[in-house]
C-alpha positions in Angstrom: 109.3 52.4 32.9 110.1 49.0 31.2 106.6 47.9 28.9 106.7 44.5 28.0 104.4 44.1 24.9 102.8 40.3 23.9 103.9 38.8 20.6 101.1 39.3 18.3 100.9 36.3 16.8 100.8 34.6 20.5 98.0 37.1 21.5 95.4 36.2 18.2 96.5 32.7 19.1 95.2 32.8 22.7 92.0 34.6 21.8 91.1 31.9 19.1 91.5 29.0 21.9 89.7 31.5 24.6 86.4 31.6 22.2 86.7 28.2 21.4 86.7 26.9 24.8 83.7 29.3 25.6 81.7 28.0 22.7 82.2 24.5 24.2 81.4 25.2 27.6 78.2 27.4 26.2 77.2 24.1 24.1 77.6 21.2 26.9 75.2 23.8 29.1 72.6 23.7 26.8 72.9 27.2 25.3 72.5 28.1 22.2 69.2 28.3 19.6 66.1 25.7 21.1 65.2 23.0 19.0 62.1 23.5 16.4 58.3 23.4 17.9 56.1 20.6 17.5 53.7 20.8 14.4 50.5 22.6 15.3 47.5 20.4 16.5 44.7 20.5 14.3 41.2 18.4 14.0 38.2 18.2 11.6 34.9 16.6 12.5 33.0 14.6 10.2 29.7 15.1 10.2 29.6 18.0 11.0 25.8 18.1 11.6 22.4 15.9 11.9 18.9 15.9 11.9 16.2 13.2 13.0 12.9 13.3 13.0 10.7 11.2 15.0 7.4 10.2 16.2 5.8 11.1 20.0 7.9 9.0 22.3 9.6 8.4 19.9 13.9 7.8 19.8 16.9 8.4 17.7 21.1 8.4 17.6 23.5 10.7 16.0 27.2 9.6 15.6 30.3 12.0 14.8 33.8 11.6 14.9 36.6 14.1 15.3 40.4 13.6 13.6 43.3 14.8 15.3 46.6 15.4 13.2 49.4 15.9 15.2 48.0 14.9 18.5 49.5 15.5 22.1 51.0 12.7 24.0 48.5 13.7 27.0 44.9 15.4 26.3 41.3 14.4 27.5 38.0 14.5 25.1 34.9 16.0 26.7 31.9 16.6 25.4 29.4 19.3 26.4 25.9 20.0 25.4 23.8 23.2 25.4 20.3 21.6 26.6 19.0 18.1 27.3 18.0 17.0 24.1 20.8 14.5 23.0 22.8 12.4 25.7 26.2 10.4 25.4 25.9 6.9 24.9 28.3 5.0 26.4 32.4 6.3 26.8 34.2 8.1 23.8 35.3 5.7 21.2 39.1 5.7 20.5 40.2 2.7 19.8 41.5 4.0 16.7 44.3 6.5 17.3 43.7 10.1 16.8 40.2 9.6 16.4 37.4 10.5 18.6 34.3 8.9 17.7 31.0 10.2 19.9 27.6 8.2 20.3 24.7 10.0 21.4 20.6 9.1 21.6 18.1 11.0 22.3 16.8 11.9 25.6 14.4 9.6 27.1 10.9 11.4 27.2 11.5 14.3 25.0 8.7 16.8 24.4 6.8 17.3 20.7 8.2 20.1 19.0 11.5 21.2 16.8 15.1 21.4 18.9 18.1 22.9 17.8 21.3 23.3 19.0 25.2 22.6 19.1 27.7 19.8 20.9 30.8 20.2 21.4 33.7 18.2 21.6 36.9 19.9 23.5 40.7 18.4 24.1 41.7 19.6 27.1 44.7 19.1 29.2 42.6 17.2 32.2 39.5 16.4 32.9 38.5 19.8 34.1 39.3 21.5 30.8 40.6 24.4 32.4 43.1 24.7 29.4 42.1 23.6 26.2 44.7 22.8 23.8 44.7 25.2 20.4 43.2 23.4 17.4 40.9 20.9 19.9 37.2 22.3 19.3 34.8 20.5 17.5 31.3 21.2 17.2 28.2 19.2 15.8 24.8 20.5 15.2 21.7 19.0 15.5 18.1 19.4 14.4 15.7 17.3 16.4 12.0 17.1 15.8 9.3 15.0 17.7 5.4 14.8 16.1 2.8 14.8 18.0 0.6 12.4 17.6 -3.2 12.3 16.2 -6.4 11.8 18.3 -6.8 8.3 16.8 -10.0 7.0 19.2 -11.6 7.4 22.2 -9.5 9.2 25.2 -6.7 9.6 22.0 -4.8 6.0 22.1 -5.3 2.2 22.3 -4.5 2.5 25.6 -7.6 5.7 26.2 -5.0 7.5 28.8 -6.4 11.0 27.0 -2.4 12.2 27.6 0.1 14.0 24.6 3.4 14.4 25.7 3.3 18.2 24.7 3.7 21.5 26.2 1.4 24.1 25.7 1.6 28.1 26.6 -1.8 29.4 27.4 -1.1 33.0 26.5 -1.0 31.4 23.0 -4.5 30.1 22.4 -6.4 31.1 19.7 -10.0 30.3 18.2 -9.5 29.2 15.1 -13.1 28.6 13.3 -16.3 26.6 14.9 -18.1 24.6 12.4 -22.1 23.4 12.9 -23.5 19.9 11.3 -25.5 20.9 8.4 -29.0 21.0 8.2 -31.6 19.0 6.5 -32.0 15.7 8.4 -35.2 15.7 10.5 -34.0 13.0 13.3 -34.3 14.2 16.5 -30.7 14.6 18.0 -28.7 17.1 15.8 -25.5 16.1 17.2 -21.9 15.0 16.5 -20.1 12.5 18.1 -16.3 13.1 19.5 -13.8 12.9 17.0 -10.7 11.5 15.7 -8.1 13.2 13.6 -5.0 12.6 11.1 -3.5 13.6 7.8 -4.7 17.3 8.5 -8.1 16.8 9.0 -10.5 16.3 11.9 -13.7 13.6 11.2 -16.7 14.2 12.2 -19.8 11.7 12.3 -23.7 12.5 12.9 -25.0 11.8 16.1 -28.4 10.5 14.7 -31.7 8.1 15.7 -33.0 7.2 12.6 -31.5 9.6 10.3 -28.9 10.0 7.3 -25.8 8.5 8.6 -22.6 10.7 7.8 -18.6 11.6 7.7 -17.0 15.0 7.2 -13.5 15.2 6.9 -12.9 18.8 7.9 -9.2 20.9 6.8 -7.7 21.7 10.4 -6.3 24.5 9.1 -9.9 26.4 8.7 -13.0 24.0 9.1 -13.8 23.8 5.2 -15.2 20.1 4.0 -12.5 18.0 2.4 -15.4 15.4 1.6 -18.5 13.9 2.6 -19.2 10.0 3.0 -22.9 9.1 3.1 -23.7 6.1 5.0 -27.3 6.1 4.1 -30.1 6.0 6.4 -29.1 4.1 9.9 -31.1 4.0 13.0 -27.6 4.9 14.6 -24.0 6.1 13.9 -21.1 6.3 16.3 -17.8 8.2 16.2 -15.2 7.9 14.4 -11.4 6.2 14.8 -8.3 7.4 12.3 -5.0 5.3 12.2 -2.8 4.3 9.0 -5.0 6.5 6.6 -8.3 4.5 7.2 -11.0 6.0 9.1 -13.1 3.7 10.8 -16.7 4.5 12.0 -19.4 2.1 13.7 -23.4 2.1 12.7 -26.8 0.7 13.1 -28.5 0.1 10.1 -32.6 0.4 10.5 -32.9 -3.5 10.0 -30.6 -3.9 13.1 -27.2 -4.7 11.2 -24.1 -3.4 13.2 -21.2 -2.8 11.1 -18.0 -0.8 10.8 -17.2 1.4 7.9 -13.3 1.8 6.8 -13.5 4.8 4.8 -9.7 6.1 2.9 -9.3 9.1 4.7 -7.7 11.0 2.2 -10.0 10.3 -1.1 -13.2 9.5 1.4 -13.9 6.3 -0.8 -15.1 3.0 1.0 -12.7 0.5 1.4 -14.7 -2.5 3.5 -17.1 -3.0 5.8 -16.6 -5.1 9.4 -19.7 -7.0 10.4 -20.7 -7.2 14.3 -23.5 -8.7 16.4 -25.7 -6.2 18.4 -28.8 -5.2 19.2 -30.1 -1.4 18.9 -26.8 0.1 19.9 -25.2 3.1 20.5 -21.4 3.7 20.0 -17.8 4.4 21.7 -15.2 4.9 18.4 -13.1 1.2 17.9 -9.7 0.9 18.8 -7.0 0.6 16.6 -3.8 -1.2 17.7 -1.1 -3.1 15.9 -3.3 -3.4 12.6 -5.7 -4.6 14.1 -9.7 -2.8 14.8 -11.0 -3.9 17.9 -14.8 -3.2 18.2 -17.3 -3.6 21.5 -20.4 -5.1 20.4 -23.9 -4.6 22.7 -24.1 -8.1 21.9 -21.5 -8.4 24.7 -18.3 -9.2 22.5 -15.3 -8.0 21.5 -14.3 -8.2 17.8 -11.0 -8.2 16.3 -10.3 -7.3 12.6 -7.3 -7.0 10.5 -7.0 -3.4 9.6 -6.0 -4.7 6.2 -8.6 -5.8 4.7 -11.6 -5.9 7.6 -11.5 -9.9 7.7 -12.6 -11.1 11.0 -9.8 -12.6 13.3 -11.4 -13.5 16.4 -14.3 -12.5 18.5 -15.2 -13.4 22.7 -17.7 -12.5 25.0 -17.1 -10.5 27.4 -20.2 -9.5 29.2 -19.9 -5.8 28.0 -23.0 -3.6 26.6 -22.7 -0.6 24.2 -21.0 2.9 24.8 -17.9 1.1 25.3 -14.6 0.6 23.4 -11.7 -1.9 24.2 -8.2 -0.9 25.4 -4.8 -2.5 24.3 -1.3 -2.9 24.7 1.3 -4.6 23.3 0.6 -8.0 24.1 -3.7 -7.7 25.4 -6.5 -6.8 24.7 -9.3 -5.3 28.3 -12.6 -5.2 28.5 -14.9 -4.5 31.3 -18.7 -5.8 31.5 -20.9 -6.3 33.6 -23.3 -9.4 32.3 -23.5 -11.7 34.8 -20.7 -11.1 37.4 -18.3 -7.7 36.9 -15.1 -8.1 35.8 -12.6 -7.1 33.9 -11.6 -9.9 30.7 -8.1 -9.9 29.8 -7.3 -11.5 26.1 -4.6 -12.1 24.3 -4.3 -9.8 21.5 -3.3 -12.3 18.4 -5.6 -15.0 19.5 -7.9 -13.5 21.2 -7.6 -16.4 24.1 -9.1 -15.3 27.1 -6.3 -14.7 29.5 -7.5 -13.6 32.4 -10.7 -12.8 34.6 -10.6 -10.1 37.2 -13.7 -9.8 39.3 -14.5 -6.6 40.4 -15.7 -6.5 44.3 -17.1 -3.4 44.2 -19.5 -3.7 41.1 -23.5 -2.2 42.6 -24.7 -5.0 39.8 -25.9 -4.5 36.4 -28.7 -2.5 34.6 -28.6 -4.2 31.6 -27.9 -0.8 30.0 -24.5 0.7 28.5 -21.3 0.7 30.0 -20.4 3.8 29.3 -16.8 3.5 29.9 -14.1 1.8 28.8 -10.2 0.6 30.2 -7.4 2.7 31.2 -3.8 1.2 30.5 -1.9 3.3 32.8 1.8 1.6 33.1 3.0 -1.6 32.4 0.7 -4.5 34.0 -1.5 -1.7 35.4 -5.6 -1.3 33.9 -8.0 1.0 35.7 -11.8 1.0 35.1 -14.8 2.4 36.0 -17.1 0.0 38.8 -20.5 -1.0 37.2 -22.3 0.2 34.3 -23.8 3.6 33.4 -27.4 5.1 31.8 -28.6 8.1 30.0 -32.0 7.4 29.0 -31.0 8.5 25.1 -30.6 6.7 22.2 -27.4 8.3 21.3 -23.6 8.2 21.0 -23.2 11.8 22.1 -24.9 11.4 25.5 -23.5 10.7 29.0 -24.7 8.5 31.3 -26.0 9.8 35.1 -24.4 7.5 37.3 -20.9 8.8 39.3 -18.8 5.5 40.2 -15.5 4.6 41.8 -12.3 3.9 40.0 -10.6 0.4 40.2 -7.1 -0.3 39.6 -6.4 -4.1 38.4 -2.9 -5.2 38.6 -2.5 -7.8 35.7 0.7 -9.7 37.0 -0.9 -10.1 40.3 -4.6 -11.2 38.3 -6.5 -8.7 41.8 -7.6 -5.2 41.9 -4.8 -3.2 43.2 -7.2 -0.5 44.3 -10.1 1.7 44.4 -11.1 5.4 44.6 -12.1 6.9 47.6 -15.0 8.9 45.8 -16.9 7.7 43.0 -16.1 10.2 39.7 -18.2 11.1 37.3 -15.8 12.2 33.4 -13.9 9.9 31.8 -9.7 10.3 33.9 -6.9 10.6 32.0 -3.8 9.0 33.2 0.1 10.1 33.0 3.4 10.0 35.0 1.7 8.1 37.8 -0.8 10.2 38.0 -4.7 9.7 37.5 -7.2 12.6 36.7 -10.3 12.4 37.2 -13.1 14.9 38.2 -16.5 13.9 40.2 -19.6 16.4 41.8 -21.3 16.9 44.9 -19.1 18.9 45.6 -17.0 19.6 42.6 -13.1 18.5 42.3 -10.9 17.9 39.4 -8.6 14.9 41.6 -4.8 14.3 40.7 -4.6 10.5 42.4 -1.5 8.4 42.7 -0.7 5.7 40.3 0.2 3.7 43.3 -2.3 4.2 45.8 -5.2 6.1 44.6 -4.5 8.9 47.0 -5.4 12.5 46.1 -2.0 14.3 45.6 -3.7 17.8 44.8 -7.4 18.9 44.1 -8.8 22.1 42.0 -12.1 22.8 42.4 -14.1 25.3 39.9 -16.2 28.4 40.5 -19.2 27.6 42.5 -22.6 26.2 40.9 -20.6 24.7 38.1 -20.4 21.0 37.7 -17.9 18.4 35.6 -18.9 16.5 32.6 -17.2 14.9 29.4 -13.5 13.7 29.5 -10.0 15.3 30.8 -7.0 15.6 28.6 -3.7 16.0 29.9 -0.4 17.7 28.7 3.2 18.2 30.6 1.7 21.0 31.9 -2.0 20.6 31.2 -5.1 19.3 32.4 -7.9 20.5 30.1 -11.1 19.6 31.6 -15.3 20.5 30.5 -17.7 21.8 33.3 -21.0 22.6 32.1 -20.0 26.1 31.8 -16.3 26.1 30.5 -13.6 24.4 29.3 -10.4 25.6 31.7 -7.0 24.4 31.3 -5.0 23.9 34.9 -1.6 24.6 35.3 -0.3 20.9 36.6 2.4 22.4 38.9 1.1 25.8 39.9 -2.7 23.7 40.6 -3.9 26.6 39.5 -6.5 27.4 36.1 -4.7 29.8 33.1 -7.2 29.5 30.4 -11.0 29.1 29.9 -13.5 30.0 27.3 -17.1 29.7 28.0 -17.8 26.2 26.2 -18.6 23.1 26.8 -18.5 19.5 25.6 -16.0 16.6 24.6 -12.6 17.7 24.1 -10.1 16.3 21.9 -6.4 17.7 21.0 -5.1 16.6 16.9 -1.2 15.8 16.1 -1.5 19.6 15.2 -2.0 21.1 18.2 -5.4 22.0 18.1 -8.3 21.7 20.7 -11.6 20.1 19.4 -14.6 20.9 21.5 -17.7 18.7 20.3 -20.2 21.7 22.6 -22.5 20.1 24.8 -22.2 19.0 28.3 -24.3 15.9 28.5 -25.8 15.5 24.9 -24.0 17.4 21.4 -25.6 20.5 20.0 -24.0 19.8 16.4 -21.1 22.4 16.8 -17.4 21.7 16.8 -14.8 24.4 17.6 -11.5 24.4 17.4 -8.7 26.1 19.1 -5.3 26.9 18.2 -2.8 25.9 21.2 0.8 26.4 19.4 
């Protein structure tokens, strides 16, 4: 057989063209190694954390920002958060590129008490986030905490709605220490009057008729005397008031002199005194409100002092009696008499012009006695008082007066009573969230009534034989409420009771979290007890 061979030098030359070509055709198909990654993504947040603390209804804002470095040419911030503490304000900022900038406030509302937590800021491929993109998570913490404010006056506020936005667990209430007004004065009462707190303490003043007038700041923390301020002998002495460091208490001095005392409530030194016209009275504690003391004479008048330095800044009658205190807002100043015809007297709070007179229809006339009440601001343009006057028959600011009476709403924009209560009541309501407390007898119900309206939303009615008496206090959660047997504390959603103890009296709740109890359901028996609720 013939066997042809190749040249060898033709053969290595065809092989060299053969790879060639392949490495061509390999290259135009895009074979070969890939081209390098793009740089990771990374980010950093600055802060990285932040804390605010604020008072009751109180708000704040937090701000952080997160830097990309080598972004994506398609990714989508979001921001989550572990519990409704903080809120987003407003859309991401990113109008400089690679940056993320987040706004957040607080949340409208939010509760006393300490908050903790995390947000977090994620870049995602969408919306969705299903896939977040490696080196995109952020997180910021926060520390939030909300005070709680002090009992400054009567029914806690300028406003008297007797309401702390707080939340209280029952199964952690604990009697903390009961203190008793010292002995040695021979007037005939032996009471304290309700108090006022702040700066740790709780002040307490004598309930006396012609006696030694007298302020104890008590510790909160275990009842012991911080100090002592003698007023002297005074043929009366009414509770006390607490805002800005001064504590502010009214008396009758046995020549018939009304004043009231600013005491410095942490050294217990005198600071001024604030002169009134009265008669032989007896006392709700002033109202403090925008550095200003507003006082309720017998005389029928309403004072106004700078907090300052006690100089008088205006004063107009206002047909109102003694055992009452005025209420204020922002921009007024109520008070309710019942001189000559009822009505409520709207003034303006600088001035003291008299804005407005709302006549109340329902008024059964006056005694000539004490009010025994004073003005509810419940929302914005909203007062609610109590129809007519009251009596007790006692010389004293501890006592409360017989009379049950209805409940009328005034709207202020519209100058008319909105409207009144179906029943007449007999303690001193408490107002929050639209809704009115308010207990009355014969027979007995604690009432939850609508802002609006004044219709009963839900009823709780204690054990049977016992009666209401004193004030209500409300929480979140709360409505703590005196019979003449106990003090119970009713569950607001579940309308059901989940604490008692078998006390009664005036009740009051500090910026600590502590229930006062001034015992006695219609007239003070000198003791004060205290109760730890958190």
């Amino acid at each position: 057989m013939l066997v042809i061979q190749p040249h060898r030098e033709c053969s290595m030359r065809s092989l060299a063209s053969v790879c060639l070509l392949s490495a061509l055709v390999l290259a135009a198909c895009g074979g070969g190694s890939d081209p390098p990654p793009p740089p990771p993504m990374s980010s950093t947040i600055s802060p990285g954390s932040g804390t605010l603390s604020l008072p009751e209804n109180g708000s704040g804002t937090l701000d952080f920002a997160v830097t990309v470095t080598n972004p994506r040419s398609s990714m989508v911030a979001v921001v989550d958060f572990d519990q409704p503490v903080l809120q987003q304000v407003g859309a991401i900022d990113t109008s400089v590129s690679g940056k993320y900038a987040v706004h957040l406030s607080t949340t409208p509302g939010l509760a006393s008490g300490a908050y903790s937590g995390n947000v977090r800021l994620r870049l995602c491929t969408d919306a969705s986030c299903a896939t977040v993109l490696s080196g995109g998570t952020q997180t910021f913490a926060y520390q939030v905490s909300v005070a709680l404010d002090d009992w400054s006056t009567f029914q806690r506020n300028a406003a008297h709605t007797g309401y702390l936005n707080a939340q209280f667990d029952p199964a952690k209430f604990t009697l903390l220490w009961t203190w008793t007004r010292p002995a040695g004065d021979p007037e005939p009462i032996g009471g304290i009057n309700a108090v006022a707190t702040g700066g740790g303490h709780v002040y307490v003043t004598k309930d006396i008729y012609f006696g030694q007038g007298a302020v104890y700041a008590l510790n909160e923390s275990d009842g012991s005397v911080a100090w002592t301020y003698a007023l002297g002998q005074m043929a009366s002495e009414g509770p006390a008031a607490y805002a800005g460091g001064d504590v502010i208490v009214p008396s009758t001095s046995p020549g018939e002199q009304c004043v009231a005392w600013a005491i410095d409530a942490t050294t217990g030194l005198y600071k001024y005194q604030m002169l009134t016209g009265c008669q032989w009275s007896s006392y709700f504690a002033p109202t403090i409100s925008g550095g200003s003391v507003l006082q309720t004479s017998q005389a029928g008048y309403v004072y106004s002092f700078s907090q300052l330095d006690g100089s008088p800044q205006w004063s107009m009658s206002a047909g109102a009696y003694d055992q009452s205190t005025p209420a204020a807002d922002a921009s007024y100043v109520y008070q309710y008499g019942t001189a000559g015809a009822a009505a409520l007297s709207v003034f303006d709070k600088v001035s003291g012009a008299l804005v407005t007179t709302l006549s109340d229809p329902f008024a059964p006339g006056s005694s000539g006695y004490s009010l025994f009440s004073a003005p509810l601001v419940t929302t914005a343009g909203k007062v609610l008082s109590f129809s007519g006057g009251g009596f007790s028959g006692r010389a004293a600011s501890s006592s409360e007066q017989y009379e049950s009476r209805v409940l009328v709403n005034y709207d202020i924009t519209t100058r008319a009573y909105a409207w009144r209560s179906a029943n007449s009541y007999f303690t001193h309501p408490a107002a929050a969230n639209g809704v009115i407390y308010a207990a009355r007898n014969a027979p007995s119900s604690l009432d939850a009534l609508s802002e609006s309206d004044g219709h009963i939303l839900w009823s709780w009615a204690p054990p049977a034989g016992e009666s209401f008496h004193r004030n209500i206090v409300v929480t979140r959660n709360l409505a703590f409420v005196s019979t003449d047997a106990h003090v119970y504390a009713i569950d607001l959603g579940a309308h059901q009771q989940v604490w008692q103890i078998a006390q009664s009296g005036m009740l009051a709740i500090s910026g600590s979290g502590i229930l006062y109890i001034a015992t006695g359901s219609t007239l003070s028996d000198g003791r004060l007890i205290a109760i730890k609720l958190q």
